[in-house]
C-alpha positions as CSV (number, residue, x, y, z in Angstrom):
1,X,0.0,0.0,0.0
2,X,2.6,2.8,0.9
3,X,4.4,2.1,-2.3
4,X,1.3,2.7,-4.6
5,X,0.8,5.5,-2.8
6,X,4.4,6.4,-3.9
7,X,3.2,5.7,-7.1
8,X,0.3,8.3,-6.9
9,X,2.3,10.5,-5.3
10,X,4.9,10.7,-8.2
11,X,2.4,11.6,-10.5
12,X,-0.7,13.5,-10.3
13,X,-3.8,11.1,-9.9
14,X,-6.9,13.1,-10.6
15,X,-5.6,13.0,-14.0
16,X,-4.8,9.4,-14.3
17,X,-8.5,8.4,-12.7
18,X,-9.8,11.3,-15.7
19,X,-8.2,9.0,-18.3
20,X,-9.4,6.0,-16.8
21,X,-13.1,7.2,-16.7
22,X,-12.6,8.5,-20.4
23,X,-11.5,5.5,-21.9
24,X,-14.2,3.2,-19.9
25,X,-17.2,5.0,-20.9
26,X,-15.4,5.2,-24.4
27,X,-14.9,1.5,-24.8
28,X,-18.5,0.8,-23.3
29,X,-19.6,2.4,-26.1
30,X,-17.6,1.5,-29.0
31,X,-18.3,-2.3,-28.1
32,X,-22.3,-1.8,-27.9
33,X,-23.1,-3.0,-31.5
34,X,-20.8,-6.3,-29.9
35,X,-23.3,-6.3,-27.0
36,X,-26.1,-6.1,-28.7
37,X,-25.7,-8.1,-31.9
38,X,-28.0,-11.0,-30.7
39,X,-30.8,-8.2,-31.1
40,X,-30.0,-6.7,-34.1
41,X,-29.3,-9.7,-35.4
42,X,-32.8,-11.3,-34.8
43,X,-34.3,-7.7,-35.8
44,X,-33.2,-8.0,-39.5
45,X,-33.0,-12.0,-39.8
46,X,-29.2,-11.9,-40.4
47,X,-26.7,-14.8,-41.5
48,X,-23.2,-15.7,-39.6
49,X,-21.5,-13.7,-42.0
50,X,-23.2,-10.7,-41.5
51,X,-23.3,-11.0,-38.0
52,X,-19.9,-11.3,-38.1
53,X,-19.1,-8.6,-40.3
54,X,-21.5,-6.0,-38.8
55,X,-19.6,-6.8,-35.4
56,X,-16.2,-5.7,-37.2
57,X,-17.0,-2.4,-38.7
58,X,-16.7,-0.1,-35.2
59,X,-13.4,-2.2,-34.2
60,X,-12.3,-1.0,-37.9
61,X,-13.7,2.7,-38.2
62,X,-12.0,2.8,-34.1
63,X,-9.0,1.5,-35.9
64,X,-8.6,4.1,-38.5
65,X,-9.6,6.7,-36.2
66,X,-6.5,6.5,-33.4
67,X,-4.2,7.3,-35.5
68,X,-5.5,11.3,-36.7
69,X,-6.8,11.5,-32.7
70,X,-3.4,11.1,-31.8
71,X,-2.1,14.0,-34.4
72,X,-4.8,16.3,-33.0
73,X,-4.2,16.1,-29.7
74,X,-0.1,16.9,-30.3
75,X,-1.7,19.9,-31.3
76,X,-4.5,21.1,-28.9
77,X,-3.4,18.7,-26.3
78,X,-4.7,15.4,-24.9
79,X,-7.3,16.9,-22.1
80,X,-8.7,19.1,-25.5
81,X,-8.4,16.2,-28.3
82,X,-10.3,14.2,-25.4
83,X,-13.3,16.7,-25.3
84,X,-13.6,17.2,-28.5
85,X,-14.0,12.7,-29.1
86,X,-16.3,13.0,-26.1
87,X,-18.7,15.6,-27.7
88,X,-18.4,13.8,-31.2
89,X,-19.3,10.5,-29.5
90,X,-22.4,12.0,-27.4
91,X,-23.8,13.5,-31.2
92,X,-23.0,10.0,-32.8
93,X,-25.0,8.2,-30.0
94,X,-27.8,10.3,-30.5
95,X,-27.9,9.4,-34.4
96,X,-28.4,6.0,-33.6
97,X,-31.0,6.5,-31.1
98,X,-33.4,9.0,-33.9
99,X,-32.6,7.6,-37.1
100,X,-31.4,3.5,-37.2
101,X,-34.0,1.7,-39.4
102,X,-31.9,-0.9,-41.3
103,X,-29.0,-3.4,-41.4
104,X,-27.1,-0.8,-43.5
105,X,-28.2,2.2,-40.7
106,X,-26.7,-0.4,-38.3
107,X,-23.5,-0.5,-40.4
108,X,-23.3,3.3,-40.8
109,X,-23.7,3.4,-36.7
110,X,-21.0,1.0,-36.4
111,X,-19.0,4.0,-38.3
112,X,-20.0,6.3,-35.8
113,X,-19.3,3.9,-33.2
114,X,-15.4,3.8,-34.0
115,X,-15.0,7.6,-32.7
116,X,-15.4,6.3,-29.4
117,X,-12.6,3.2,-30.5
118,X,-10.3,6.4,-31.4
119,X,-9.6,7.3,-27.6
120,X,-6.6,4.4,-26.8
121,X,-3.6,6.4,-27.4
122,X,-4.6,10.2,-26.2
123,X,-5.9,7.8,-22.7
124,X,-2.9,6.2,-22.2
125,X,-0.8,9.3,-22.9
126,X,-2.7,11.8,-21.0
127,X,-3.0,9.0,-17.9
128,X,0.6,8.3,-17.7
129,X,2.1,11.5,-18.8
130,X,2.6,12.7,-15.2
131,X,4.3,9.5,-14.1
132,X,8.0,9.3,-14.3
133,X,9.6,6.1,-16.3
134,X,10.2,3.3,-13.8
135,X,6.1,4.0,-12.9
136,X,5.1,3.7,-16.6
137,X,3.8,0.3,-17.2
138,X,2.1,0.9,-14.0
139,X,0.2,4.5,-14.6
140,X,-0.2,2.7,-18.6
141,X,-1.8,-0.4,-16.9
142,X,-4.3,1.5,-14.6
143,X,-5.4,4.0,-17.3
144,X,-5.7,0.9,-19.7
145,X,-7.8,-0.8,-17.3
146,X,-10.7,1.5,-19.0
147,X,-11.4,-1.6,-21.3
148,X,-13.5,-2.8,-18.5
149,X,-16.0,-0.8,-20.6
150,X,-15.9,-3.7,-22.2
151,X,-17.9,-5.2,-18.6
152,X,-20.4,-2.3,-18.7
153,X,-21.4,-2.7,-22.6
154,X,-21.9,-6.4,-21.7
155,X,-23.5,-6.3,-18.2
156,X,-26.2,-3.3,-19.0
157,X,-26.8,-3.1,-22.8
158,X,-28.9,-6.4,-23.1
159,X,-31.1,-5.8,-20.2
160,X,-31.6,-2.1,-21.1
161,X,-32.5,-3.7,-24.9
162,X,-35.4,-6.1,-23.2
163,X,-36.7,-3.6,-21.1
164,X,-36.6,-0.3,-23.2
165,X,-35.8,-1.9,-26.9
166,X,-32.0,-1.7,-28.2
167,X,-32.2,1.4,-30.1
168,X,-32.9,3.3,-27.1
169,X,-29.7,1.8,-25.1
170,X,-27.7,4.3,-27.4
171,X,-29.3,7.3,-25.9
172,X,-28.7,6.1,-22.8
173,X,-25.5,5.8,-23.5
174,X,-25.2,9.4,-24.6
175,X,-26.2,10.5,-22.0
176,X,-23.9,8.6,-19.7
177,X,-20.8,10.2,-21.6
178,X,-22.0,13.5,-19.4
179,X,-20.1,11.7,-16.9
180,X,-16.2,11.6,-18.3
181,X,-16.9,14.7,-19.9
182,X,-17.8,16.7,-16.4
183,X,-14.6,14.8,-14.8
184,X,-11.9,15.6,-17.8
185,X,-13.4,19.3,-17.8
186,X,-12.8,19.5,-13.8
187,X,-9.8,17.6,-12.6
188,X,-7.9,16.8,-15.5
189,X,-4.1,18.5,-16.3
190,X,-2.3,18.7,-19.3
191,X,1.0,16.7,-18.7
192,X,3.9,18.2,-19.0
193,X,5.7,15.9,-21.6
194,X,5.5,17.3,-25.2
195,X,7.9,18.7,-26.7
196,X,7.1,20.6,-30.4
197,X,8.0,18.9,-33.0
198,X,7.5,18.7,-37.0
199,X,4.6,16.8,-38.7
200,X,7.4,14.0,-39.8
201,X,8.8,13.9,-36.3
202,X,5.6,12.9,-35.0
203,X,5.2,10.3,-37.7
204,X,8.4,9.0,-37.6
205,X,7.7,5.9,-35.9
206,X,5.4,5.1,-38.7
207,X,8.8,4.3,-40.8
208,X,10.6,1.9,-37.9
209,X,10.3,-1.7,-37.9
210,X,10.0,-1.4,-34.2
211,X,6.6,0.1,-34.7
212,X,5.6,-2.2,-37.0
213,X,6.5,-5.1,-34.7
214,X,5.0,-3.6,-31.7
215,X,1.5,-3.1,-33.8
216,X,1.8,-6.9,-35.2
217,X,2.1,-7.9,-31.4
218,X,-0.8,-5.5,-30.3
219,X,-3.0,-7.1,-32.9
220,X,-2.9,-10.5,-31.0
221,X,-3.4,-9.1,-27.3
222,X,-5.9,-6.0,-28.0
223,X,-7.1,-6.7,-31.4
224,X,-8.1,-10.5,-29.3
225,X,-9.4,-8.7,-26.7
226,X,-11.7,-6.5,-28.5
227,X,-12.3,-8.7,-31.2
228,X,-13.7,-12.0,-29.1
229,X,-15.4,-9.3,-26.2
230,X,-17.5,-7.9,-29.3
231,X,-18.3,-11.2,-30.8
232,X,-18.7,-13.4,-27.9
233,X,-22.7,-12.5,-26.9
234,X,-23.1,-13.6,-30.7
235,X,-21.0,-16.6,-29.9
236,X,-22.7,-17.8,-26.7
237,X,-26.2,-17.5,-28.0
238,X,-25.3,-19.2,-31.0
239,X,-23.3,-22.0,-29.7
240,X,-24.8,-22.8,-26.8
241,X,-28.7,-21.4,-26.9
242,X,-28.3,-19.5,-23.6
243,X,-30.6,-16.0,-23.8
244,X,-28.9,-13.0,-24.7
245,X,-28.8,-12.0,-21.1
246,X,-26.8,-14.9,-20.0
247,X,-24.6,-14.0,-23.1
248,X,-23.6,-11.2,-21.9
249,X,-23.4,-12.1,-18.7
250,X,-20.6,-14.9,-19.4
251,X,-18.7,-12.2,-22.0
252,X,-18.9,-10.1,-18.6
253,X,-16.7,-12.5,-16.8
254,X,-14.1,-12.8,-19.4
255,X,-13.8,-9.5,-20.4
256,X,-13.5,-8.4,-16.5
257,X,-10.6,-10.4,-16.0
258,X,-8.8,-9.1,-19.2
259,X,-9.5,-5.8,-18.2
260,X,-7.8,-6.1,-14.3
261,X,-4.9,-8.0,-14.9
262,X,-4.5,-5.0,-17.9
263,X,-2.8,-3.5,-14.6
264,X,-0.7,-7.0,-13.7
265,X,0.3,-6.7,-16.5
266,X,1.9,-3.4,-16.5
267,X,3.2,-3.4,-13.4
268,X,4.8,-7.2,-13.5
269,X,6.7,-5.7,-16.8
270,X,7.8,-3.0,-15.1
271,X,9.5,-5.1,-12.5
272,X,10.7,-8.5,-15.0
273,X,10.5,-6.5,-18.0
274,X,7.5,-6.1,-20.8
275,X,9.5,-8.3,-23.4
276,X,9.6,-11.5,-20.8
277,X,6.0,-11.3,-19.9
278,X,5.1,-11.0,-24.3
279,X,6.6,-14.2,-24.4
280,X,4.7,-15.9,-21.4
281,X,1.3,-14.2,-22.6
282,X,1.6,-15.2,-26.3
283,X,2.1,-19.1,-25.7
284,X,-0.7,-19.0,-23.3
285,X,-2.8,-16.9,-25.8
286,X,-1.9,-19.5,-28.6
287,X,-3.1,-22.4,-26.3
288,X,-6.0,-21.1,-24.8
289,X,-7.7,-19.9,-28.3
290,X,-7.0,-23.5,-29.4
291,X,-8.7,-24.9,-26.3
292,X,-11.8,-22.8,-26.1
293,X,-12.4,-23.9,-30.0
294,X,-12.1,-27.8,-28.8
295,X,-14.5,-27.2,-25.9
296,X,-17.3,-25.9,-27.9
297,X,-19.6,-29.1,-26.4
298,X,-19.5,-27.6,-22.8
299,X,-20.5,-24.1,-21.9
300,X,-18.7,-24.6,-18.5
301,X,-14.9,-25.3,-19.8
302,X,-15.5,-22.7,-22.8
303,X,-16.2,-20.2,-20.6
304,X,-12.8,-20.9,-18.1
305,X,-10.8,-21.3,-21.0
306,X,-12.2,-18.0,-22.2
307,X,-11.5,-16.2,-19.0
308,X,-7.4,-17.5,-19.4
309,X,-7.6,-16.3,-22.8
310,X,-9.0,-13.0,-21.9
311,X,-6.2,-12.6,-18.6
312,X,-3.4,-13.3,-21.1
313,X,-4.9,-10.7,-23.2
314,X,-4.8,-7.8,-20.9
315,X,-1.9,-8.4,-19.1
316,X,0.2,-8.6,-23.1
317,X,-1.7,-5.3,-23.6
318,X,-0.2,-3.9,-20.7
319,X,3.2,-5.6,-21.5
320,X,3.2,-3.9,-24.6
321,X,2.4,-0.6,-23.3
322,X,5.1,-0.8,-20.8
323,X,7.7,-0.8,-23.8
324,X,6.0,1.9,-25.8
325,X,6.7,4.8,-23.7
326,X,10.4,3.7,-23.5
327,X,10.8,3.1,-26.8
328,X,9.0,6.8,-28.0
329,X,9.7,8.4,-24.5
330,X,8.6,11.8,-26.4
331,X,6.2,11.0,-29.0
332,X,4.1,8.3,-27.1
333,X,0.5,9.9,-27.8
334,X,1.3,9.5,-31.3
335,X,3.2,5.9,-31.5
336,X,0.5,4.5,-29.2
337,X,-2.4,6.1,-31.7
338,X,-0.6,4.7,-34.9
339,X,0.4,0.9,-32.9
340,X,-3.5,1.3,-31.7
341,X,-4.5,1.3,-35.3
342,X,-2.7,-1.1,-36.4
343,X,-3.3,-3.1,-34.0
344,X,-7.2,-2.9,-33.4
345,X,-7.8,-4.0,-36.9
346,X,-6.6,-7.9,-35.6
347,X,-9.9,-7.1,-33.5
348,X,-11.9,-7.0,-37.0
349,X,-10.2,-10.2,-38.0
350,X,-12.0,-12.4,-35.1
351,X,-15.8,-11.6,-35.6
352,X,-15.4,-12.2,-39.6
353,X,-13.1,-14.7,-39.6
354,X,-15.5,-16.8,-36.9
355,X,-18.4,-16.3,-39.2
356,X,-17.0,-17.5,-42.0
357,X,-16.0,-20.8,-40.2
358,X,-19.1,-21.2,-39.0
359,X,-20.9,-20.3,-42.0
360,X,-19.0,-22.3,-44.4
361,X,-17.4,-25.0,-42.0
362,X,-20.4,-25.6,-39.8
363,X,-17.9,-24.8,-36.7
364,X,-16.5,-21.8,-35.0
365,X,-13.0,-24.2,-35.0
366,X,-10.8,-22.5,-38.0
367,X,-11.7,-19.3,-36.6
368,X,-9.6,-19.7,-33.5
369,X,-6.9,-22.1,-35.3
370,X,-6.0,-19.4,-37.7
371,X,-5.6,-16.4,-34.7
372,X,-3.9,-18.7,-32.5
373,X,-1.3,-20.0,-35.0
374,X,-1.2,-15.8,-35.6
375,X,0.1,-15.5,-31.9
376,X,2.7,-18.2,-32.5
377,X,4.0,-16.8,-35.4
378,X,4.5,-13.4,-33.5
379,X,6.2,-15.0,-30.1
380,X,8.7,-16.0,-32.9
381,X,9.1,-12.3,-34.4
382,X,9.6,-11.3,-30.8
383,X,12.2,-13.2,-29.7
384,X,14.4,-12.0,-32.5
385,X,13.4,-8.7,-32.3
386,X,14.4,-8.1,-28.6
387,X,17.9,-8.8,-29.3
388,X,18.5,-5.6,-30.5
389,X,16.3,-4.0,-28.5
390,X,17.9,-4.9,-25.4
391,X,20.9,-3.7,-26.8
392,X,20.0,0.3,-27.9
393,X,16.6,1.1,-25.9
394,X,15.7,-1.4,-23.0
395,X,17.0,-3.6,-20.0
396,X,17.5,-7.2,-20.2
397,X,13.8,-8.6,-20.5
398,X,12.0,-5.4,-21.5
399,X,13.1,-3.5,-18.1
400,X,13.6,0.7,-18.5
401,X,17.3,1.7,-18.1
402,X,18.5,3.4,-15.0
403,X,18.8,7.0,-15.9
């Protein structure tokens, strides 16, 4: 206890819990269409690969989106560039409580839906920016842990969709976004590590094979995470015939524990180092997608192996994210926008590759073969890469270097 108070102490934790509470409500909402797909799906009568595909498109427009978020707010700064997704989101929700009609309205939300995806990197920068480097992973991990929007879209959306109908779960939702707005407006402070800096020193890491690498490897831990949290209601129902409650009920206890050990996993890395604890979470990743397809006959084991799967997840995403600010110590809004990109559109992979196998295959097998043999491939890329890392930029293992 007295050294996370150290922790808070170092820093300046008003703003760290106003990035926290941003990126929540944020994810809650750019994983709705995810939550509610058993609706929408039932509402317009559509097949597996629709379903999947309709799942995708906010994880893809969120994709697409980090990147120019992360621009802006070099500019106007990260408390401003978060205000200005906020009020964006708030109109977009209101859209899709007035005017949805149709499958393709549905689509067109799930466009609008991705500005809420576009708040990863400005969250994670603006949470941490106060925190010096050995507290990194840590601050990273804690404002990270906003995924558990993930628990909210899944928890609250289906019961709000029986009771009031699922269109009108997107005003509510609106109007829920009052809430991180007030809190960014009030206690919120612009950290103070930018530096100014030309347009092709912010990109810059766009040209390094370290950020291509570091996106590869964020496509397997958050593109996973986002991808099988958005399509497992769809999955549960399907599979197994519970009600679309339950579904999201059991999608509730995976994504909870991928969003808290998020914050294991930063702050293991920044004691054995982000690179060691990769390579842990990748083989476990590998083997647990491979299990939860075998399992498909029991709702009980599918649902444990999930919740593995989902742990290995968030702690890899906070691994990751414990490296990032070391590697880019003054550009890390903008490399953690363009690895965000890169790497949420793995999360568009899972829902359309899952309703392809199951809507040519008969089974939701291939589907987690071909992302688990994805994780192995990268555990491979990973251990070669960190050779040179550890010799320019990073500790032994992934550790930051003594100043």
């Amino acid at each position: 206890m007295a050294g996370f108070r150290t922790f808070l102490k170092s820093g300046h934790a008003p703003t760290l819990f106003a990035a926290f509470l941003y990126f929540d409500f944020c994810f809650a909402v750019w994983v709705l269409n995810g939550a509610m797909a058993p609706f929408i799906s039932e509402a317009y009568n559509l097949t597996a690969a629709q379903k999947g595909f309709m799942i995708s498109v906010p994880i893809l427009a969120g994709a697409f989106m980090r990147f120019p978020l992360g621009i802006l707010a070099q500019y106007i700064g990260r408390k401003n560039a978060a205000l200005v997704e906020m009020s964006l989101i708030m109109a977009a929700l209101a859209y899709g409580f007035f005017f949805i009609s149709s499958y393709d309205h549905v689509l067109a939300m799930g466009v609008l839906l991705g500005i809420a995806g576009a708040s990863f990197g400005v969250a994670l920068s603006l949470g941490s920016g106060w925190f010096p480097p050995k507290y990194k992973g840590l601050a990273m991990g804690l404002a990270g842990a906003g995924n558990s929007g993930t628990v909210l879209a899944v928890l609250f959306a289906p019961p709000l969709a029986v009771a009031y109908g699922w269109q009108t779960v997107y005003g509510l939702a609106g109007l829920c976004m009052l809430v991180p707005f007030a809190v960014m407006v009030i206690f919120a402070k612009e950290p103070p590590d930018t530096e100014h800096q030309s347009f092709r020193q912010h990109i810059a890491c766009l040209f390094e094979k370290d950020g291509w690498a570091f996106s590869l490897i964020y496509a397997i831990t958050f593109g996973g995470f986002i991808g099988l949290s958005s399509f497992l209601p769809t999955y549960f129902h399907d599979q197994f015939g519970v009600t679309k409650v339950e579904a999201g009920q059991l999608t509730m206890l995976a994504a909870l524990m991928g969003s808290a050990v998020r914050v294991v996993g930063g702050y293991i890395s920044d004691r054995v180092g982000g690179i060691n604890t990769l390579s842990g979470v990748l083989l476990m990743i590998a083997a647990t997608l491979v299990l939860c397809g075998l399992a498909g006959s029991s709702l009980v084991v599918t649902t444990l192996m999930f919740m593995l799967c989902f742990a290995a997840l968030g702690a890899g995403n906070g691994a990751l994210f414990q490296l990032v600010p070391l590697r880019w110590p003054l550009t890390t809004a903008v490399a953690g926008s363009m690895i965000g990109e890169i790497g949420a559109l793995g999360g568009g992979f899972i829902p359309n590759a899952m309703g392809l196998s199951k809507q040519y295959t008969g089974t939701y097998l291939w589907g987690f073969v071909a992302f688990a043999l994805a994780a192995v491939a990268l555990l491979f890329m990973l251990r070669v890469m960190q050779i040179r890392w550890t010799r320019t930029w990073a500790e032994k293992g992934g550790r930051a270097r003594s100043a």
